[in-house]
C-alpha positions as CSV (number, residue, x, y, z in Angstrom):
1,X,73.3,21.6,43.8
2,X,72.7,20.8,47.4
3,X,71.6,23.2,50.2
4,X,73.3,22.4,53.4
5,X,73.3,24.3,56.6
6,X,76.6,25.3,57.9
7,X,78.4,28.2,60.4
8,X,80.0,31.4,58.2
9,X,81.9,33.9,59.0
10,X,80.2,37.2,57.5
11,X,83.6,39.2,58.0
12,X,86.5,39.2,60.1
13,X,85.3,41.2,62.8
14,X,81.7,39.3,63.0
15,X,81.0,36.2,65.0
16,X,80.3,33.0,62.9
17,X,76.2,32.9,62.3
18,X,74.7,29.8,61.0
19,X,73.4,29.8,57.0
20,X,73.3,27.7,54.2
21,X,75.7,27.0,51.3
22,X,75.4,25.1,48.0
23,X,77.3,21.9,47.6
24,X,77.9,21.6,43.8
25,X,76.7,18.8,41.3
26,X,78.9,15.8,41.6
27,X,81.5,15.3,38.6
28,X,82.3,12.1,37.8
29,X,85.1,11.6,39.8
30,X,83.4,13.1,43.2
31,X,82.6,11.9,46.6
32,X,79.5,13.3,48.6
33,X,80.3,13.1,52.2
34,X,77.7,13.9,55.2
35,X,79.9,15.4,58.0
36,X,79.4,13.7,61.2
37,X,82.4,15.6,63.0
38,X,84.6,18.5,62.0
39,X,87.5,19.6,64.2
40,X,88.1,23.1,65.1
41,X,91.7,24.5,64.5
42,X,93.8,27.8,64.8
43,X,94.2,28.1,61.6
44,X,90.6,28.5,61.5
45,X,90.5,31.5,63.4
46,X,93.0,33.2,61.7
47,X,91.7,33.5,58.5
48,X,88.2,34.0,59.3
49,X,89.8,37.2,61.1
50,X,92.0,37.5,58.3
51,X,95.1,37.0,59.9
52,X,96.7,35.3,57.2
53,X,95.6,37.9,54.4
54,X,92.1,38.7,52.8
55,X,89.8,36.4,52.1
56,X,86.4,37.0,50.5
57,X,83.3,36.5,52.8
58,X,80.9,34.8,53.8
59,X,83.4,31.7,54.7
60,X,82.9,28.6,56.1
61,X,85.7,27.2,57.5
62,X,86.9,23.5,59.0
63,X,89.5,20.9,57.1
64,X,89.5,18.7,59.6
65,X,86.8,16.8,58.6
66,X,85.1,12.7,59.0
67,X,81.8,11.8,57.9
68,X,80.1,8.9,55.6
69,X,80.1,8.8,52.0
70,X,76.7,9.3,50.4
71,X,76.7,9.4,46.8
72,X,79.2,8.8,44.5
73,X,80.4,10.0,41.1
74,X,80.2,7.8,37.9
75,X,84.5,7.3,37.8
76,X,85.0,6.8,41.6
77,X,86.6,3.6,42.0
78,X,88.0,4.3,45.7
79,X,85.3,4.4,48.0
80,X,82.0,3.3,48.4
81,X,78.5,4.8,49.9
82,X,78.9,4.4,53.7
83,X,82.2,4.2,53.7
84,X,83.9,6.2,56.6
85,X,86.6,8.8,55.1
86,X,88.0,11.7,56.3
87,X,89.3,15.1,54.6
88,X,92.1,17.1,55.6
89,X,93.7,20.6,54.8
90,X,93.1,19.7,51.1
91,X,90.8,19.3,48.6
92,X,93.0,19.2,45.2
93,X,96.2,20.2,43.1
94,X,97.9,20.4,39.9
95,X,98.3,16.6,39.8
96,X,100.9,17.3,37.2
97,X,103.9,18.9,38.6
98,X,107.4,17.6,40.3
99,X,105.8,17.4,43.8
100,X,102.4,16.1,43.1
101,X,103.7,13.5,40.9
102,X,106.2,12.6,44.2
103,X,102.9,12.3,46.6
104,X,103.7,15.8,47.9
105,X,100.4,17.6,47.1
106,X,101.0,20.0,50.0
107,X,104.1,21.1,48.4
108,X,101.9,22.0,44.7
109,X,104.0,24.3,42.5
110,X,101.2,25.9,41.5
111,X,99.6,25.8,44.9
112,X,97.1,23.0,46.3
113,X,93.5,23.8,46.5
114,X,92.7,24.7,50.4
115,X,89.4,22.5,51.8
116,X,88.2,26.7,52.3
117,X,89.2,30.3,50.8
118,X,90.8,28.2,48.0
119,X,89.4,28.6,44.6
120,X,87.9,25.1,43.4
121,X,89.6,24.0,40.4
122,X,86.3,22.5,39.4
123,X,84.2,25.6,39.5
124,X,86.0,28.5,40.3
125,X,84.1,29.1,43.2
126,X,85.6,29.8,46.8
127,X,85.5,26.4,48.9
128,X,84.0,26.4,52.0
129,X,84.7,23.9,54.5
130,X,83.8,21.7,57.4
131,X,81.3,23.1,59.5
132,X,78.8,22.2,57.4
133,X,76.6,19.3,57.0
134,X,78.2,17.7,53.8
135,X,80.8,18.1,51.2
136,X,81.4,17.4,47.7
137,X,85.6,16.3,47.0
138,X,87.3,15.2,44.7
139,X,87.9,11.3,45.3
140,X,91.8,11.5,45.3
141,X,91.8,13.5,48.3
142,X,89.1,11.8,50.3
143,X,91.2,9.3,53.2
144,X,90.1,6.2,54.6
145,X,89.3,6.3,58.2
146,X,89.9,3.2,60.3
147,X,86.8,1.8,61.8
148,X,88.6,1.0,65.2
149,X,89.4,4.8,65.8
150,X,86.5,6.9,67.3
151,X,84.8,8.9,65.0
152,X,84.3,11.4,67.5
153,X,87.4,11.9,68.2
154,X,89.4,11.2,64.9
155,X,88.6,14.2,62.7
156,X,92.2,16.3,64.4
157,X,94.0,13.8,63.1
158,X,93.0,15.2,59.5
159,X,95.3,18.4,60.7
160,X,97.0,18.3,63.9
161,X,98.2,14.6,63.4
162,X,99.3,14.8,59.9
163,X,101.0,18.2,60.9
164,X,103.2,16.8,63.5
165,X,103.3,13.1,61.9
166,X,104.7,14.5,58.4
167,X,108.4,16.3,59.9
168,X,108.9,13.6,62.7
169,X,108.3,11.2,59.5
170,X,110.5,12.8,57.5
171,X,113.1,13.6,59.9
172,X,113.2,9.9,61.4
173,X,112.1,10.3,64.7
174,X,112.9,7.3,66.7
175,X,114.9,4.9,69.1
176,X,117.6,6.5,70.2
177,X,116.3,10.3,69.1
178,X,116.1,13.3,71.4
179,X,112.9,14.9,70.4
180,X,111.7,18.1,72.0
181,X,108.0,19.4,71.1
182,X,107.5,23.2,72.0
183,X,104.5,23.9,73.2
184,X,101.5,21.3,74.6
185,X,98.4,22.6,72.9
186,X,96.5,21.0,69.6
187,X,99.1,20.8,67.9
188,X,101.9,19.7,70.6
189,X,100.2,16.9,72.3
190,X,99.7,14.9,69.2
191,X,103.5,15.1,68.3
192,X,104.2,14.1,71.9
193,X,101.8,10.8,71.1
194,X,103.1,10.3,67.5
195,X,107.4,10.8,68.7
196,X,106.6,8.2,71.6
197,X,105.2,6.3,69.6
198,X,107.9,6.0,66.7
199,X,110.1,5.2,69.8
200,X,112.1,8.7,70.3
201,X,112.8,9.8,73.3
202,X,110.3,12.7,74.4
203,X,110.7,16.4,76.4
204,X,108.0,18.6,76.5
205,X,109.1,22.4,76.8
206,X,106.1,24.7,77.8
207,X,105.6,28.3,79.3
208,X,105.1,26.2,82.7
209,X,104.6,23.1,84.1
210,X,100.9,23.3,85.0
211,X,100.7,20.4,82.0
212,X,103.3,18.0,82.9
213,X,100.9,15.5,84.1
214,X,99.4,15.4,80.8
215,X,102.9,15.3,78.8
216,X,104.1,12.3,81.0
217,X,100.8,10.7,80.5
218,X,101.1,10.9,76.8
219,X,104.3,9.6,76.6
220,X,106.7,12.3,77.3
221,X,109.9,11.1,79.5
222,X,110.2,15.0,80.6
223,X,108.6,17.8,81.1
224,X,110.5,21.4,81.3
225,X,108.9,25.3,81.5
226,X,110.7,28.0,79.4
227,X,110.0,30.8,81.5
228,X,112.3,29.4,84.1
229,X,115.5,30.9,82.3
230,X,117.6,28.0,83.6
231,X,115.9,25.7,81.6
232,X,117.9,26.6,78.9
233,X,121.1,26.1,80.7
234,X,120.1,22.6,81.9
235,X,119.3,21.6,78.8
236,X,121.6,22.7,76.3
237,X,123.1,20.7,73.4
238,X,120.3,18.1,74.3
239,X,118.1,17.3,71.4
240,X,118.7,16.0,67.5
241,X,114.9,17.6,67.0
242,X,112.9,20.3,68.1
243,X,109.1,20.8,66.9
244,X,107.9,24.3,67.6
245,X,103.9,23.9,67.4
246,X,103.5,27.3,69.1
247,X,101.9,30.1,66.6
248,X,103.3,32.9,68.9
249,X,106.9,34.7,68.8
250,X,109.3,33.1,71.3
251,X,113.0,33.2,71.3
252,X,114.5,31.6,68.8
253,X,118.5,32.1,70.3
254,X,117.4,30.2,73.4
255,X,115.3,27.8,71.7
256,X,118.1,26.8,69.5
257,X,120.5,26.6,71.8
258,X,119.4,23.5,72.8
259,X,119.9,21.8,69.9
260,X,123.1,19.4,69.5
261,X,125.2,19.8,67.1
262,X,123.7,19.2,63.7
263,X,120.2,19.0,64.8
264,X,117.2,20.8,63.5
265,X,114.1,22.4,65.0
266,X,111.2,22.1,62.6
267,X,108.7,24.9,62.4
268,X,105.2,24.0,62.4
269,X,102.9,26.8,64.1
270,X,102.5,29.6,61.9
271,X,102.7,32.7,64.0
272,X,101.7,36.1,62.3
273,X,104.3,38.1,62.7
274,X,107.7,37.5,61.5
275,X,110.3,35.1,63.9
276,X,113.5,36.4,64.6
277,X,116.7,34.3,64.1
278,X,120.1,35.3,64.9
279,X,123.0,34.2,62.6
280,X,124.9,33.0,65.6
281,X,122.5,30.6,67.4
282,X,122.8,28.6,63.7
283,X,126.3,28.9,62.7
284,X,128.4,27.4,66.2
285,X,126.5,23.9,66.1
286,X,125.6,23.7,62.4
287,X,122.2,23.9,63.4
288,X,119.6,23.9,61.0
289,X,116.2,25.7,61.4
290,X,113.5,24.9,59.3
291,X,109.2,24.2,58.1
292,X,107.0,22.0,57.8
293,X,103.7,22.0,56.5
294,X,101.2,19.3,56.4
295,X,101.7,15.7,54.4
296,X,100.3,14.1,51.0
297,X,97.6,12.1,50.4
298,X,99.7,9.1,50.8
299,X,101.6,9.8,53.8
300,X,98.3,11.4,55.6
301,X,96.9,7.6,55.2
302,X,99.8,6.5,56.6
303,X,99.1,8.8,59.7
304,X,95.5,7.3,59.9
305,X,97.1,3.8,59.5
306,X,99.6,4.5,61.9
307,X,97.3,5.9,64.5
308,X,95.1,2.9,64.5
309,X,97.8,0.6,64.7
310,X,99.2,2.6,67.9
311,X,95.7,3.6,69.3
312,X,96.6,7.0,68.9
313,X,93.8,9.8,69.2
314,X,93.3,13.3,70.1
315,X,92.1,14.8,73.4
316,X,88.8,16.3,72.1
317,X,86.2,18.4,73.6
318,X,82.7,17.7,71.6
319,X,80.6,20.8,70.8
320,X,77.2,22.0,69.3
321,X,77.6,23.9,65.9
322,X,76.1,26.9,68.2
323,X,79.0,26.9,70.3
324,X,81.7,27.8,68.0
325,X,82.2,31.3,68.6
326,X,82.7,30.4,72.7
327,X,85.3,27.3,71.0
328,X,87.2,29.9,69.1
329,X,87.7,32.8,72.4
330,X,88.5,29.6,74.6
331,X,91.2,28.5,71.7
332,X,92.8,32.1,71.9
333,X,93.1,31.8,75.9
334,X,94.2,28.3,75.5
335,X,91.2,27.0,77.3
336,X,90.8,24.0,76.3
337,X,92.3,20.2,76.5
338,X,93.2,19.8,73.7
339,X,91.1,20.0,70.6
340,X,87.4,21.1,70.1
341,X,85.1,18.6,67.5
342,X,81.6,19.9,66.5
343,X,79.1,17.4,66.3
344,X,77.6,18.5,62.6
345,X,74.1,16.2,63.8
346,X,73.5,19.6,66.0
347,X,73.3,21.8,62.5
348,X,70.1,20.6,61.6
């Protein structure tokens, strides 16, 4: 075992407090990484105030995750001590069923093991995540960063990137696609980044247009706000994709409307309460509404891979471990541009 300081959260009405958890004994296939960055996500926040269901407490959260390997298992063939790797929204699965066998360990039949409030397949203890000073995972699971992206920034692209990567990936996003991303938060302005740089065509539909600088600089051709209702009347019929990254109700009718005929908006941002769609804004263009979660193993190194190729990063505001609970009330006001990192160094 390894005692290692990290930020909990005692229940989900408490702030996060700092404390110490125990890393578990390596097994032969394990990788021992010290955290040098962890990104701060959403999804965080909603299940340490149990948002998402019940969890049990005291949780550490955090699965967006880069650091250097420092001790390996006997069987680890994949990576080396001081290697830089990255973890993402997983730590393990089945291995054995239809989807994990396909690379699709997000998709587990018998559900993937969560990098937090998961139970470890190893152990049967709850796994605790990211804001911590080190981690023990399972070598599958453990990505290879790219030296030429910034470790201080990379660490979203363990979530956020793979998140919008994965459906523009899988629903070919590029030359000659209309892509629309909903919403220009953590989420959002990565899938602006990533459909520009697939070649698509890019429009940016948020509440207002306070952040249309930033969507053109990104590489949006277009920048629209939905609360100007005639938004939805200009744009009509226009897009073969629509990425929703908001995790908020909005209206689904309108939204879909301005899909062409046979085209699909992808749901991404996981709102708590239940979306509302009519029949009718599906049925008159054989529309098609649908999820997405994150990606595999496989395709999340291709993200990486991709990203470095395209010099594609995050916008990232870094953060002492001691200011996470100010991160998480700026995150609910959408204060921030565009993704907060703690520095782990500062949990020592």
């Amino acid at each position: 075992m390894r005692t290692v300081n990290a930020y909990a959260a005692p229940s989900a009405t408490e702030p996060l407090v700092k404390t110490t958890i125990e890393r578990r004994d390596l097994l032969p296939g394990d990788v021992m990484i010290d955290i040098d960055y962890a990104g701060i996500c959403h999804s965080d926040i909603h299940t340490v105030r149990g948002e998402w269901g019940g969890i049990e407490y005291p949780q550490v959260v955090g699965h967006e995750i880069v650091g250097h390997v420092s001790e390996v298992g006997s069987d680890v063939t994949k990576h080396r001590v001081g290697d830089l790797v990255g973890v993402g929204c997983m730590v393990n699965s089945c291995r054995e069923c239809e989807q994990c066998l396909a690379g699709q360990e997000q998709y587990c039949l018998q559900g993937n093991t969560g990098t937090y409030a998961s139970v470890d397949r190893a152990d049967g203890t709850i796994t605790q995540g990211g804001y911590s000073q080190a981690v023990v995972v399972d070598q599958d699971f453990v990505l290879r960063v790219p030296e030429s992206l910034d470790i201080e920034r990379v660490a979203p692209l363990l979530c956020a990137g793979i998140t919008l990567y994965s459906p523009l990936h899988h629903w070919n996003a590029g030359p000659g696609m209309q892509v629309a991303i909903v919403g220009l938060g953590g989420l959002g302005h990565m899938g602006v980044k990533i459909a520009a740089a697939l070649g698509a065509e890019v429009t940016v539909l948020s509440q207002t247009t306070s952040k249309k600088e930033d969507s053109l600089k990104f590489g949006a051709k277009a920048h629209y706000a939905t609360k100007d209702p005639e938004t939805f009347e200009e744009l009509r019929g226009s897009f073969d994709l629509i990425i929703n990254t908001v995790s908020a109700k909005i209206d689904m009718a309108a939204h879909l409307s301005l899909l062409k005929v046979d085209g699909t908006m992808v749901n991404v941002g996981a709102p708590s309460e239940p979306l509302e769609v009519p029949a009718f804004a599906l049925l008159p263009g054989r529309r098609s509404w649908a999820g997405s979660s994150i990606g595999g193993i496989r395709e999340t190194q291709e993200m990486l891979d991709f990203c470095a190729e395209h010099g594609i990063l995050p916008e990232t505001e870094l953060i002492s471990a001691d200011q996470v609970n100010e991160a998480y009330e700026r995150v609910l006001s959408s204060d921030v541009r565009y993704r907060f990192v703690i520095d782990a160094a500062t949990l020592a």
